[in-house]
C-alpha positions in Angstrom: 6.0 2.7 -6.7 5.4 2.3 -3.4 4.7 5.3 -0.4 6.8 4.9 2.8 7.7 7.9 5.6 11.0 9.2 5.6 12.3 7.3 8.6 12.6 4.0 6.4 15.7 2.7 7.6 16.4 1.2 4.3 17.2 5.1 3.5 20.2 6.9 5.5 22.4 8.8 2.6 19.8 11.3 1.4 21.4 13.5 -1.8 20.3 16.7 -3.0 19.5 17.1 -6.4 21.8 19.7 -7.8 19.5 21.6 -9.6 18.0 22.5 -6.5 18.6 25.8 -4.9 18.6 27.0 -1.7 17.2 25.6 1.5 13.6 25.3 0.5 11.6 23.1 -2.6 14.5 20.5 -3.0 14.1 17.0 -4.2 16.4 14.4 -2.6 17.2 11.0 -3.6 18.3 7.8 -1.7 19.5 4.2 -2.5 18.4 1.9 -0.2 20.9 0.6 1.9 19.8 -2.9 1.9 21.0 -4.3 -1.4 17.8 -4.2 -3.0 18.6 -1.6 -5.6 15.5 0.5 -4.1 15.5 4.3 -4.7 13.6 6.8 -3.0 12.6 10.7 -3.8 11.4 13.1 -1.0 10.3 16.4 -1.1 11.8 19.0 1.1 8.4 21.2 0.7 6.5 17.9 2.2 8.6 18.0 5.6 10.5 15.4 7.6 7.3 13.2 8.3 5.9 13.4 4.7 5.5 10.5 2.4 8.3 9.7 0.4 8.0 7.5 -3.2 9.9 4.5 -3.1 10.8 2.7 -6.8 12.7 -0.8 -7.6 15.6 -0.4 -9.0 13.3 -1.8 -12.6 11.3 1.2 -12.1 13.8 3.6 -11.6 15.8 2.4 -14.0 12.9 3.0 -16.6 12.4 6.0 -15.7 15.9 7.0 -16.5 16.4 5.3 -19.6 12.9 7.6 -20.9 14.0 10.7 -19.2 17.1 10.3 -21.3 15.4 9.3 -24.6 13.1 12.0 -24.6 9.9 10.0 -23.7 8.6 12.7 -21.7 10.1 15.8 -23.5 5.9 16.9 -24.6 5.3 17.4 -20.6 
């Protein structure tokens, strides 16, 4: 995981999780528009200028394949 600002250009088509409500405490996601599979997560909480975590598409794709298995159901 890496830490970048939100005015990465690699990251233009910010999505709003859909389990997030209202205007404030959302999580949004990008793909990086550069081909490199890249995905990043911001916080809405954090403001426009906050850090956002940037994962390879290895990473993120772990992180999906335990989220679905249960790996981190005891947290």
């Amino acid at each position: 995981m890496l830490f970048s600002n939100r005015t990465d250009p690699r990251f233009t088509r910010w999505t709003k999780s859909p389990l997030s409500s209202g205007n404030e405490g959302c999580i949004y996601l990008a793909k990086a528009d550069d081909g490199s599979g890249d995905v990043a997560i911001a916080d809405s909480k954090a403001g426009p200028d906050a850090p956002i975590q940037v994962y390879s598409r290895v990473e993120w794709v772990a992180f999906k394949d335990g989220v679905k298995s249960g790996a981190f159901d005891d947290l």
